[in-house]
Biopython code that builds the backbone (N, CA, C, O; Angstrom):
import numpy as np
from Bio.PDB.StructureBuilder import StructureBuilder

atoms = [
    (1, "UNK", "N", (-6.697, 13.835, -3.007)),
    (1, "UNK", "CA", (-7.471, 12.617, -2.875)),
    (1, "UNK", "C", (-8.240, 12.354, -4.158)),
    (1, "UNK", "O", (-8.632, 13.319, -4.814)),
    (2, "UNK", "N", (-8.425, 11.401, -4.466)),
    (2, "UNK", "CA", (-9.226, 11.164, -5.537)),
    (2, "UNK", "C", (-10.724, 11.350, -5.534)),
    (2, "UNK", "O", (-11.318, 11.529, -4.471)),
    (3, "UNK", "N", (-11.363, 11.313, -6.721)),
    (3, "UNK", "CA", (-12.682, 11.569, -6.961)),
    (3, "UNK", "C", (-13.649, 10.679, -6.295)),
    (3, "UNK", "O", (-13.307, 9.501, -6.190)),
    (4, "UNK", "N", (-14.785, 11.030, -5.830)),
    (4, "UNK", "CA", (-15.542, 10.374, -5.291)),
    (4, "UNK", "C", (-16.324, 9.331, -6.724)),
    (4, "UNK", "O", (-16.583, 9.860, -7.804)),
    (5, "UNK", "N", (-16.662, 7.493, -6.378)),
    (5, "UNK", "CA", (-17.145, 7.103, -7.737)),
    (5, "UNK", "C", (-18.441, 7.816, -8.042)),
    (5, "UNK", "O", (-18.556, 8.795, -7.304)),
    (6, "UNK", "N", (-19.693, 7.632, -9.065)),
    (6, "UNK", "CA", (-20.442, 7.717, -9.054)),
    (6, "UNK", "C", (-21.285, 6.310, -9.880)),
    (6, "UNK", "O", (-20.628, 5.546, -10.587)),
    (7, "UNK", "N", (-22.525, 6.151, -9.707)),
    (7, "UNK", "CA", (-22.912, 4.877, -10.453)),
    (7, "UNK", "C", (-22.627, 4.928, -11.973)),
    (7, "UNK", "O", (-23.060, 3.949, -12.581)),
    (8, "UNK", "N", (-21.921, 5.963, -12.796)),
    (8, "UNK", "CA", (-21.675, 5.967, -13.583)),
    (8, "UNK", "C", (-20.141, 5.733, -14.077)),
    (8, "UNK", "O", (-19.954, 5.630, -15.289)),
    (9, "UNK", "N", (-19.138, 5.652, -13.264)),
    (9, "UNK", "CA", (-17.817, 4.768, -13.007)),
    (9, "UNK", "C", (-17.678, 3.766, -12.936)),
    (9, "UNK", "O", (-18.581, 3.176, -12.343)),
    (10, "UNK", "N", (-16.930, 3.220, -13.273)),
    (10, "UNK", "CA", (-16.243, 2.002, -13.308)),
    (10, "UNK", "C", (-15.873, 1.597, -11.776)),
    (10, "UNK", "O", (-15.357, 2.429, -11.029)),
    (11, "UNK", "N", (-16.077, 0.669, -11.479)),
    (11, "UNK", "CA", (-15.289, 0.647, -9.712)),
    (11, "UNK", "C", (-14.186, -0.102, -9.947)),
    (11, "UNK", "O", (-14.068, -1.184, -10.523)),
    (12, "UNK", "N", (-13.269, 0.717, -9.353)),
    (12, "UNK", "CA", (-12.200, 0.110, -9.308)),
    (12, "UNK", "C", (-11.736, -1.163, -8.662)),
    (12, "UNK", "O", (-12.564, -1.733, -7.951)),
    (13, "UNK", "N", (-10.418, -1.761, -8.806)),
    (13, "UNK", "CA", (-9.740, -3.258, -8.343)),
    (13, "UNK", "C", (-9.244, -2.513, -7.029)),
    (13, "UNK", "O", (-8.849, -1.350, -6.944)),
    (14, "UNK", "N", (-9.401, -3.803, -5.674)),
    (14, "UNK", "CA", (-8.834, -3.005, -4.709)),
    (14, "UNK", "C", (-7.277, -3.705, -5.215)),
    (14, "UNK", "O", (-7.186, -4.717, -5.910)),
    (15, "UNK", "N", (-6.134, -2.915, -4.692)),
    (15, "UNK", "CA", (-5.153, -3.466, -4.995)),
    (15, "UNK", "C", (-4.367, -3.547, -3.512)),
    (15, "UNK", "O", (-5.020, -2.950, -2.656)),
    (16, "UNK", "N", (-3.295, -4.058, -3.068)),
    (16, "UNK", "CA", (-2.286, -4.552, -1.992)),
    (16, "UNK", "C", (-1.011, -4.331, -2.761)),
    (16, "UNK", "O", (-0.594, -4.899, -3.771)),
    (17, "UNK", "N", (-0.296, -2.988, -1.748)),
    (17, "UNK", "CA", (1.076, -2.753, -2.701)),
    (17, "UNK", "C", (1.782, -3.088, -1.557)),
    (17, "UNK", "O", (1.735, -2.495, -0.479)),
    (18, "UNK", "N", (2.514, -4.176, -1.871)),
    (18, "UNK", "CA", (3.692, -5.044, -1.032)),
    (18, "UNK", "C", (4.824, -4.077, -1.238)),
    (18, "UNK", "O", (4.976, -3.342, -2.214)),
    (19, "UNK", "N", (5.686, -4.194, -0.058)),
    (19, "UNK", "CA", (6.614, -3.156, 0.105)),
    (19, "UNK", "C", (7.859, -2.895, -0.975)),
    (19, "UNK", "O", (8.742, -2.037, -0.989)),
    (20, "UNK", "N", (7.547, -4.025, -1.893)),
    (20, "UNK", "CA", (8.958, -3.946, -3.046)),
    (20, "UNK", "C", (8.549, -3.037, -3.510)),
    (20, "UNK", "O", (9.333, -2.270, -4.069)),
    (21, "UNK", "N", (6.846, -2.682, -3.461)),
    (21, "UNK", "CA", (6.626, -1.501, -4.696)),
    (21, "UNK", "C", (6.322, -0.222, -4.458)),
    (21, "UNK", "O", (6.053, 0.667, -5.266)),
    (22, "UNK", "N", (6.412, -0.179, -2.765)),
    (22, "UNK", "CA", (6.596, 1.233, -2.217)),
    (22, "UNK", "C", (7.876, 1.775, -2.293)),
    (22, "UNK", "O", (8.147, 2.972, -2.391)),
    (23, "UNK", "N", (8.835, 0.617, -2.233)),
    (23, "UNK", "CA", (10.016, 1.299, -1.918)),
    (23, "UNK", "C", (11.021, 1.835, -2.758)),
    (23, "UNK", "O", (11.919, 2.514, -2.262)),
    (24, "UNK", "N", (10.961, 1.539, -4.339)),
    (24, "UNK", "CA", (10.922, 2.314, -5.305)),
    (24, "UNK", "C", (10.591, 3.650, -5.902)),
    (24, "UNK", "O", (9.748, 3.806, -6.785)),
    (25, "UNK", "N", (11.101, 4.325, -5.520)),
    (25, "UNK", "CA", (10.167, 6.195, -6.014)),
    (25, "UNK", "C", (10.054, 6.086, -7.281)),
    (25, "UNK", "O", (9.154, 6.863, -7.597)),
    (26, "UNK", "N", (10.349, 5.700, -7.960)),
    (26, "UNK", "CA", (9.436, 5.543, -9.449)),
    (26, "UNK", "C", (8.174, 4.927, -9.338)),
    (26, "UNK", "O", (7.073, 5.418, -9.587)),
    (27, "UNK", "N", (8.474, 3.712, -8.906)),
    (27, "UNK", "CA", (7.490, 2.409, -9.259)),
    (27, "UNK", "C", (6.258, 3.369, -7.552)),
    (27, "UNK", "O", (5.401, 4.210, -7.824)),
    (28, "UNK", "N", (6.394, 3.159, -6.851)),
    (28, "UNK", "CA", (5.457, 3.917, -5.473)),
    (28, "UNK", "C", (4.845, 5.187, -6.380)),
    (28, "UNK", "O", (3.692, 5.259, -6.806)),
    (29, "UNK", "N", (5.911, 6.168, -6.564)),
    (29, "UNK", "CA", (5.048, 7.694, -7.384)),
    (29, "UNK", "C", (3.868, 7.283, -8.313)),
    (29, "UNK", "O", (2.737, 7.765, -8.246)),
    (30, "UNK", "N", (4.256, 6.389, -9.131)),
    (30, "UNK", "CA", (3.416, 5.858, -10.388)),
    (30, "UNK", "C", (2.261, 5.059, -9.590)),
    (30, "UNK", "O", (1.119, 5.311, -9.971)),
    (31, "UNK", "N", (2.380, 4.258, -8.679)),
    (31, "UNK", "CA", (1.627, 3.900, -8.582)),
    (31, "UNK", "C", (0.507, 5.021, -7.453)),
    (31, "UNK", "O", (-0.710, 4.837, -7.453)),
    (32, "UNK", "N", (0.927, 5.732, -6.885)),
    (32, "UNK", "CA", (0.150, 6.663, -5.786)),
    (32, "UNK", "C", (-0.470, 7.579, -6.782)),
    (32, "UNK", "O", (-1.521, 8.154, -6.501)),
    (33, "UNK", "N", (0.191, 7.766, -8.067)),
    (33, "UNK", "CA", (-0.662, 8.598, -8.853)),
    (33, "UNK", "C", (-1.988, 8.158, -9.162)),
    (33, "UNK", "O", (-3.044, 8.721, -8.871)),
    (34, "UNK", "N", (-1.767, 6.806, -9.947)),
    (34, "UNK", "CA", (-2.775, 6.219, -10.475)),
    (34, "UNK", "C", (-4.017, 5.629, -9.311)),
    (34, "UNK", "O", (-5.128, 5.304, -9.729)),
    (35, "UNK", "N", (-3.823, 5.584, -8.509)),
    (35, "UNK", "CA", (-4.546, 5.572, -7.184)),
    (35, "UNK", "C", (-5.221, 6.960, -6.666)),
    (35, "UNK", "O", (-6.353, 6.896, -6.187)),
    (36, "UNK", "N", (-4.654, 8.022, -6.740)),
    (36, "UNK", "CA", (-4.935, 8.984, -7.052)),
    (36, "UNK", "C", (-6.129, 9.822, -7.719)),
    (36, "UNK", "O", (-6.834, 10.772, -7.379)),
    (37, "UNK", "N", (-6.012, 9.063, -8.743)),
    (37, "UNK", "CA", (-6.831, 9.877, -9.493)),
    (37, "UNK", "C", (-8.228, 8.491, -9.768)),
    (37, "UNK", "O", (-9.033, 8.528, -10.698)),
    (38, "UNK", "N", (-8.171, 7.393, -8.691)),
    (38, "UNK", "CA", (-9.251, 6.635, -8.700)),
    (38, "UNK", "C", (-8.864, 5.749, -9.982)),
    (38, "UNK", "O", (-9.608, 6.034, -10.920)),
    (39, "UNK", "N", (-7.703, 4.527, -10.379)),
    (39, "UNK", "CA", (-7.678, 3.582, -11.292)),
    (39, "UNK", "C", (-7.830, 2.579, -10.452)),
    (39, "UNK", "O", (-8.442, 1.641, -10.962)),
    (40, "UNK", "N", (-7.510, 2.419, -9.365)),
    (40, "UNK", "CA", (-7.378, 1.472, -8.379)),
    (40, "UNK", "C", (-7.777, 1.733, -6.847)),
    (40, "UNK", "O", (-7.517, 2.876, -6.472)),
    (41, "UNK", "N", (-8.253, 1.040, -6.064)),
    (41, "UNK", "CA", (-8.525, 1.164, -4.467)),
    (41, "UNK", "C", (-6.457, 0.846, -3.809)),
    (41, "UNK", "O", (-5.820, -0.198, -3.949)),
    (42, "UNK", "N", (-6.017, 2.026, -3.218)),
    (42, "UNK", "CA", (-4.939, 1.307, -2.957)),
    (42, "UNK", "C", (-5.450, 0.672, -1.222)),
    (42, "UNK", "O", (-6.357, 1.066, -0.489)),
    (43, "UNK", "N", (-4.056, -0.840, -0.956)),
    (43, "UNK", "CA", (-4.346, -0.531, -0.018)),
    (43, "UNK", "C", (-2.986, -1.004, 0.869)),
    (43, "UNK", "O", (-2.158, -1.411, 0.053)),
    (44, "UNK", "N", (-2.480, -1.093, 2.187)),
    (44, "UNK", "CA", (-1.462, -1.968, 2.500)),
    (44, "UNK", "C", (-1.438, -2.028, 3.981)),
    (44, "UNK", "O", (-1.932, -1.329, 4.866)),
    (45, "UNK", "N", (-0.957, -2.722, 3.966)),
    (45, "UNK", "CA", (-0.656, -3.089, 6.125)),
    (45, "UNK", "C", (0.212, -2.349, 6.885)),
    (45, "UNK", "O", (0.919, -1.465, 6.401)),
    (46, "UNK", "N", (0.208, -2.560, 7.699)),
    (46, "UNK", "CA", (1.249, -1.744, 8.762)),
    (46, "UNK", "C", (2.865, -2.425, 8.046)),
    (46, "UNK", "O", (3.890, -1.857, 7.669)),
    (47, "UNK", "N", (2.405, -4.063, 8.109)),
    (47, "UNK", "CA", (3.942, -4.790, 8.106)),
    (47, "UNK", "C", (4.519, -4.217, 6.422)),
    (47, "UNK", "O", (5.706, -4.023, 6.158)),
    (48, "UNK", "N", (3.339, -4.020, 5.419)),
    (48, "UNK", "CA", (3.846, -3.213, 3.965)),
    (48, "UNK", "C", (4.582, -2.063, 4.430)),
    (48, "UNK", "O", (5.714, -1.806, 4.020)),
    (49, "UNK", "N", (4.235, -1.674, 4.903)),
    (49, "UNK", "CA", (4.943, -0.099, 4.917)),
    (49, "UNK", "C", (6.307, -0.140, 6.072)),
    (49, "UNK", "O", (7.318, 0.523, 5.843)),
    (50, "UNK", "N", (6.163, -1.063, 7.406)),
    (50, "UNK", "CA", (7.506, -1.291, 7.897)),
    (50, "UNK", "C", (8.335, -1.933, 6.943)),
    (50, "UNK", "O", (9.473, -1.497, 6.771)),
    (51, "UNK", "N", (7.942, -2.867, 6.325)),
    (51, "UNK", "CA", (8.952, -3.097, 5.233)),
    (51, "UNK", "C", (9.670, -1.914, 4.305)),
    (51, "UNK", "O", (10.853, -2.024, 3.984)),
    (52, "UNK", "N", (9.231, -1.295, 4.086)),
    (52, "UNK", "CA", (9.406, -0.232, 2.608)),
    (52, "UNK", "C", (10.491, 0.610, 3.427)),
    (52, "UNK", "O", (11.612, 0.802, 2.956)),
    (53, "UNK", "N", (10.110, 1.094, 4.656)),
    (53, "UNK", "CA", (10.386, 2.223, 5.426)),
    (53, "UNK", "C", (11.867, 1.666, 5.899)),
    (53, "UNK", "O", (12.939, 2.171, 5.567)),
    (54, "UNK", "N", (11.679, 0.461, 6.786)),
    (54, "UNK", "CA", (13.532, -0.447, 6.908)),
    (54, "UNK", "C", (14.048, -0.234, 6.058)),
    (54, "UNK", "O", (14.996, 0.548, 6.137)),
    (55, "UNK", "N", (13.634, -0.908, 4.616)),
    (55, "UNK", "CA", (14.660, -0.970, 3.647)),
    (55, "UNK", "C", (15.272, 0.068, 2.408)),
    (55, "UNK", "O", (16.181, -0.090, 1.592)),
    (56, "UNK", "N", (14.249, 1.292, 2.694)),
    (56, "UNK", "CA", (14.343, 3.030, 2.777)),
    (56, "UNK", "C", (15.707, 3.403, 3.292)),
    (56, "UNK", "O", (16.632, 3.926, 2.670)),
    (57, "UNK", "N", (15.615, 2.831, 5.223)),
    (57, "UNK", "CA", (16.695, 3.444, 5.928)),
    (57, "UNK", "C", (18.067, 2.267, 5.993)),
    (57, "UNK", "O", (19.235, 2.531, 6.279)),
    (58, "UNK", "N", (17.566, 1.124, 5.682)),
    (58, "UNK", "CA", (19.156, -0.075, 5.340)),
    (58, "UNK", "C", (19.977, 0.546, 4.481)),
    (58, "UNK", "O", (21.191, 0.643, 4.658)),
    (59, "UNK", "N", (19.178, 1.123, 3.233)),
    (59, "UNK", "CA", (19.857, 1.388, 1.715)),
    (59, "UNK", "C", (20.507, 2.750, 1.559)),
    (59, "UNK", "O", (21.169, 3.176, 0.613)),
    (60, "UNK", "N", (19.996, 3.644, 3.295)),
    (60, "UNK", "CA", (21.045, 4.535, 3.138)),
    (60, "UNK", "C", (19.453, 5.750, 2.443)),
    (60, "UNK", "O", (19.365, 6.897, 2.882)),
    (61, "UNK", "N", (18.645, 5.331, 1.633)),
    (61, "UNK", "CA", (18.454, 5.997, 0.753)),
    (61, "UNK", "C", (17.338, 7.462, 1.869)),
    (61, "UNK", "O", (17.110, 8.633, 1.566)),
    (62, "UNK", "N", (16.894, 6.631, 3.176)),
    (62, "UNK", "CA", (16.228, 8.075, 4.235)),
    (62, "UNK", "C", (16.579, 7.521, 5.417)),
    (62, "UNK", "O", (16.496, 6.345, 5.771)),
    (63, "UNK", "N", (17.001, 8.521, 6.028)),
    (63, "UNK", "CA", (17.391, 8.543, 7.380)),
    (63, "UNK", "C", (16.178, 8.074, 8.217)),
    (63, "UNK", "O", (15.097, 7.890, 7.658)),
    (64, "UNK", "N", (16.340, 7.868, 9.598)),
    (64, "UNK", "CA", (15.288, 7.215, 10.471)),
    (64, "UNK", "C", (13.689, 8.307, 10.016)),
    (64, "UNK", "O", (12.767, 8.104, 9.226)),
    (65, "UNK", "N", (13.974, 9.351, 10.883)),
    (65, "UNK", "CA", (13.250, 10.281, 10.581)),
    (65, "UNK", "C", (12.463, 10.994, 9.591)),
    (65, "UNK", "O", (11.370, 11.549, 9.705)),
    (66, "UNK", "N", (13.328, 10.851, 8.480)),
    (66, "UNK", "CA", (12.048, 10.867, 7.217)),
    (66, "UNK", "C", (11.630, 9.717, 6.633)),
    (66, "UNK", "O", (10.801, 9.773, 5.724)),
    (67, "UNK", "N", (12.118, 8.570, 7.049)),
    (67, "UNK", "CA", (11.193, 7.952, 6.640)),
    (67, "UNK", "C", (10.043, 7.445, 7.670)),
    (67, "UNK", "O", (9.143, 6.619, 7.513)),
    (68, "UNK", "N", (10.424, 8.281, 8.830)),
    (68, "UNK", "CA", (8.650, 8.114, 9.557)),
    (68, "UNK", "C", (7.706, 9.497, 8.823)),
    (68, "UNK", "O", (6.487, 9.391, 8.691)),
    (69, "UNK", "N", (8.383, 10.636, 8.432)),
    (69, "UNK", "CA", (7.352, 11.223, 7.619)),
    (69, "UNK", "C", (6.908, 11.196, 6.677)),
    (69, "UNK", "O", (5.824, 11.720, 6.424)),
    (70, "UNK", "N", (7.788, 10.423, 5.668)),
    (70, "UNK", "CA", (7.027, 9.084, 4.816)),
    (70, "UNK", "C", (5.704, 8.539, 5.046)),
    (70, "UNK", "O", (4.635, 8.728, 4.464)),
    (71, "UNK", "N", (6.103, 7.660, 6.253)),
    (71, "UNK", "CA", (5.388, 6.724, 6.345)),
    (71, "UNK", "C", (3.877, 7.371, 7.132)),
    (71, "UNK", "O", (2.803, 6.772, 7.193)),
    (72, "UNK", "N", (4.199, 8.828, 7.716)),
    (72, "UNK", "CA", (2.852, 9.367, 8.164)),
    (72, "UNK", "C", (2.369, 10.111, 6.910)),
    (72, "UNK", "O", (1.145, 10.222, 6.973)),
    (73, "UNK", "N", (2.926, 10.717, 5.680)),
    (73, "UNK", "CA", (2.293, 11.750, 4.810)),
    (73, "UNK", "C", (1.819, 10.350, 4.103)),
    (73, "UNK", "O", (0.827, 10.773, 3.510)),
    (74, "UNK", "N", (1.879, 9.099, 3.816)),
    (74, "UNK", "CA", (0.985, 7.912, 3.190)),
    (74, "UNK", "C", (-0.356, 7.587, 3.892)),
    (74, "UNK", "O", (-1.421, 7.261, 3.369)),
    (75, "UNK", "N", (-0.017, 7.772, 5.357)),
    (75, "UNK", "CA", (-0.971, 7.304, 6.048)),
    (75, "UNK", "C", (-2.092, 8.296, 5.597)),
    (75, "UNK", "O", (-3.164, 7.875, 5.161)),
    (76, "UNK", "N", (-1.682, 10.234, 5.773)),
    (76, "UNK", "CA", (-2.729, 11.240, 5.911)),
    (76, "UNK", "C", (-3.069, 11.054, 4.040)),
    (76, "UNK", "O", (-4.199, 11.468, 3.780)),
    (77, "UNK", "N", (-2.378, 10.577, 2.912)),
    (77, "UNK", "CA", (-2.678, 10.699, 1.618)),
    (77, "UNK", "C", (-3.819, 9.775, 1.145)),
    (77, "UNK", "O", (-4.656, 10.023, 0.277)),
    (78, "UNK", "N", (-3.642, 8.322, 2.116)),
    (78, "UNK", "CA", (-4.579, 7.924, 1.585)),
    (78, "UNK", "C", (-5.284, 6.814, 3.559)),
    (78, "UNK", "O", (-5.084, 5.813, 4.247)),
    (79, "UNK", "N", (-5.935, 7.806, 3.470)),
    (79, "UNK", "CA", (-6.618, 7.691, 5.026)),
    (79, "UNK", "C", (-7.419, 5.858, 5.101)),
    (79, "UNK", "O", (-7.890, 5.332, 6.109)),
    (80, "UNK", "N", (-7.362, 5.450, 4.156)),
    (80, "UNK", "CA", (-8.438, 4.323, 4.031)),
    (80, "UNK", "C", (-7.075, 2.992, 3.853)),
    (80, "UNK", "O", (-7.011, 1.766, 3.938)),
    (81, "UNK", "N", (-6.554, 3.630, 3.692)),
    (81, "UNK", "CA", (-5.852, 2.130, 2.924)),
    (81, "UNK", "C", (-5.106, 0.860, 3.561)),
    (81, "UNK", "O", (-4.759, -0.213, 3.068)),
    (82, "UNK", "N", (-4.977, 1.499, 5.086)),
    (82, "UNK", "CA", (-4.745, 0.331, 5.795)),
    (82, "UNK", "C", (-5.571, -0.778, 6.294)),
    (82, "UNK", "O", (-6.664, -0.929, 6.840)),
    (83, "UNK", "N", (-4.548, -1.520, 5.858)),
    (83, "UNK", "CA", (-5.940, -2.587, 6.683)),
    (83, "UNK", "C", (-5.027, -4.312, 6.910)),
    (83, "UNK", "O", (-4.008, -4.757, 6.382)),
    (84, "UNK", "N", (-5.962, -4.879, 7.909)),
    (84, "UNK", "CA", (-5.162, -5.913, 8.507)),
    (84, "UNK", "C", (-5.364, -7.297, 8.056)),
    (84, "UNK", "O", (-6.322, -7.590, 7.341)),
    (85, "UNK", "N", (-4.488, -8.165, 8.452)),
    (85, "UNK", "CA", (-4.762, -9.484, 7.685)),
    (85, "UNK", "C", (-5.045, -10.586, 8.859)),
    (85, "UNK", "O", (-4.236, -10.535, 9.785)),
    (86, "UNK", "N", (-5.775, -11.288, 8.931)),
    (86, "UNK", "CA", (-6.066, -12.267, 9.778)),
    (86, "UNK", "C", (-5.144, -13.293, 9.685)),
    (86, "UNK", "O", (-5.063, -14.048, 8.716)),
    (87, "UNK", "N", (-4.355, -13.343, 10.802)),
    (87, "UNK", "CA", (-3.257, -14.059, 10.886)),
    (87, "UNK", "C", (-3.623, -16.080, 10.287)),
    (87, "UNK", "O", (-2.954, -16.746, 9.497)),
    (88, "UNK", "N", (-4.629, -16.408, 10.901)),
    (88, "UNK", "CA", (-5.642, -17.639, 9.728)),
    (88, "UNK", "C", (-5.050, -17.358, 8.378)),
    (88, "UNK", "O", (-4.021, -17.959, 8.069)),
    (89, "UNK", "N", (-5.757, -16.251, 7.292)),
    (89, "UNK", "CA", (-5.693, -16.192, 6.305)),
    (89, "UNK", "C", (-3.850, -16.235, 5.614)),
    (89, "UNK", "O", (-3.452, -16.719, 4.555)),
    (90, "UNK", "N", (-3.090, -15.547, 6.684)),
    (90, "UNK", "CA", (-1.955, -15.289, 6.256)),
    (90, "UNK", "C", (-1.209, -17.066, 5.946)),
    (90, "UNK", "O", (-0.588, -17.481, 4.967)),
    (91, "UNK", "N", (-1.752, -18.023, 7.700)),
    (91, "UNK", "CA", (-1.135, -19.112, 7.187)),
    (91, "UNK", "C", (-1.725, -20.279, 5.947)),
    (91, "UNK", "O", (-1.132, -21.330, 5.702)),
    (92, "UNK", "N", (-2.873, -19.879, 5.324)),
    (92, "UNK", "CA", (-3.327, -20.551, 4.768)),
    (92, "UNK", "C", (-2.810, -20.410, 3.004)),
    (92, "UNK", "O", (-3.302, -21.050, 2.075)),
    (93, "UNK", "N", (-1.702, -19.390, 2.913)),
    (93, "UNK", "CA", (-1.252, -18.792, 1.808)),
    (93, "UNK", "C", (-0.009, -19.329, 1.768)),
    (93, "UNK", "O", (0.848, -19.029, 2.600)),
    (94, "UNK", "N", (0.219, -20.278, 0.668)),
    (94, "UNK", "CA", (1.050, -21.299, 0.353)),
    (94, "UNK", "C", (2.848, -20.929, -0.147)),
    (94, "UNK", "O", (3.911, -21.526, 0.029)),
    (95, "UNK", "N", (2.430, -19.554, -0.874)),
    (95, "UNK", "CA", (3.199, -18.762, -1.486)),
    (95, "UNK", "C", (3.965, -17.370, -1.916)),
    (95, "UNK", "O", (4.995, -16.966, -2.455)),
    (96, "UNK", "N", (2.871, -16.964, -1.366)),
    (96, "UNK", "CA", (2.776, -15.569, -1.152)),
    (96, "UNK", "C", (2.124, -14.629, 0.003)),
    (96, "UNK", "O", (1.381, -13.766, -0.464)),
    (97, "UNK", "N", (2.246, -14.624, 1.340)),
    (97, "UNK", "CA", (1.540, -13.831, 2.574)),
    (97, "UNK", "C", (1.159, -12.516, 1.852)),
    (97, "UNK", "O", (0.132, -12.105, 2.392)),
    (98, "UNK", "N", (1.488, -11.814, 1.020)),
    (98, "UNK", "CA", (0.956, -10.747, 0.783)),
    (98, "UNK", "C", (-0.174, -10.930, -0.561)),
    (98, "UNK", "O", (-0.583, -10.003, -1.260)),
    (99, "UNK", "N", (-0.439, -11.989, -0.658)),
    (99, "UNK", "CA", (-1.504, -12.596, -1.706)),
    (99, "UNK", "C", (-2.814, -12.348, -0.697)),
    (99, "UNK", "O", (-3.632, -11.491, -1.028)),
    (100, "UNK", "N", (-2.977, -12.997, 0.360)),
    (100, "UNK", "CA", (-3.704, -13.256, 1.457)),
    (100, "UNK", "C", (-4.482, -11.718, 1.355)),
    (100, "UNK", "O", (-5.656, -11.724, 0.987)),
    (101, "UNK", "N", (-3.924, -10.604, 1.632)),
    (101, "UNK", "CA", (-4.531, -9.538, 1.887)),
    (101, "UNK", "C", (-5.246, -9.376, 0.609)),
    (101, "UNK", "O", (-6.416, -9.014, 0.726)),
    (102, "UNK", "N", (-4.847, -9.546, -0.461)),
    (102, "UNK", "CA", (-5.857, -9.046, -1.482)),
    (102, "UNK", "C", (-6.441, -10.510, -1.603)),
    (102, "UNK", "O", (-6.044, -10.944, -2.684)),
    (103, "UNK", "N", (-6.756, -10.897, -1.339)),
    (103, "UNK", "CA", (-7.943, -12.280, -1.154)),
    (103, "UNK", "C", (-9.299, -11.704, 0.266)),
    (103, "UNK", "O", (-10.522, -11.790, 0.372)),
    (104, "UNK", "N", (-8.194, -11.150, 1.094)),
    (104, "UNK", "CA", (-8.990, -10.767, 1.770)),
    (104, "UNK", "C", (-9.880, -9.649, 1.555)),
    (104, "UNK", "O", (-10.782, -9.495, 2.379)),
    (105, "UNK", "N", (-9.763, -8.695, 0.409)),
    (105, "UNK", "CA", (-10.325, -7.774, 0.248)),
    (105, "UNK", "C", (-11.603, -8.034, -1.007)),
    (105, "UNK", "O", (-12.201, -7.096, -1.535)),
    (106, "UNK", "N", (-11.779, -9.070, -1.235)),
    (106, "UNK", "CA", (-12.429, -9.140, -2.512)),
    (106, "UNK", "C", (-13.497, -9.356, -2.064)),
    (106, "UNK", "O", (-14.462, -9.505, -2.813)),
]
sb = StructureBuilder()
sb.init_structure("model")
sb.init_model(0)
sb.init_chain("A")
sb.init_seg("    ")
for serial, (resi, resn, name, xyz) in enumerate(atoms, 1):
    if name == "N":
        sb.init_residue(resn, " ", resi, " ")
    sb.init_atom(name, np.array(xyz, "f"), 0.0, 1.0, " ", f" {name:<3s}", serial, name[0])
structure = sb.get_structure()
């Protein structure tokens, strides 16, 4: 888990990682690192991570089953990061529904 801030840190950007960028093991590793070690607040929804996790098991690339232990060793890695979007906010987003959540977090 990452470092706790102190008033002498920088606070970090919360960020919203939409499922294109979980579902990449490069682009997800890189980014769970840097979250990690406190560059960023990560954060994502239930529907982020059903996304990532389907298209995990469409592509062949994890079977049903690991990618539910996937999707639980994210949950226990970063205990904070879910969070929900007010279905309001989602339709009021012209272009992007996963814009909405990081609007909502600011």
């Amino acid at each position: 888990m990452r470092p706790e801030y102190t008033a002498s840190r920088l606070i970090p950007y919360p960020v919203v990682l939409d499922s294109c960028v979980i579902f990449p093991m490069h682009l997800r590793d890189t980014l769970f690192r840097a979250a990690e070690i406190g560059l960023y607040d990560l954060y994502w929804s239930q529907e982020n991570l059903d996304g990532a996790t389907r298209n995990l098991i469409n592509t062949g690339r994890m079977k049903s089953e690991r990618a539910a232990r996937f999707e639980a060793a994210l949950k226990a890695a970063f205990p904070n990061a879910m969070v929900e979007v007010p279905e309001n906010l989602i339709q009021q987003m012209t272009n992007d529904p996963g814009i909405a959540m990081s609007l909502r977090l600011r």
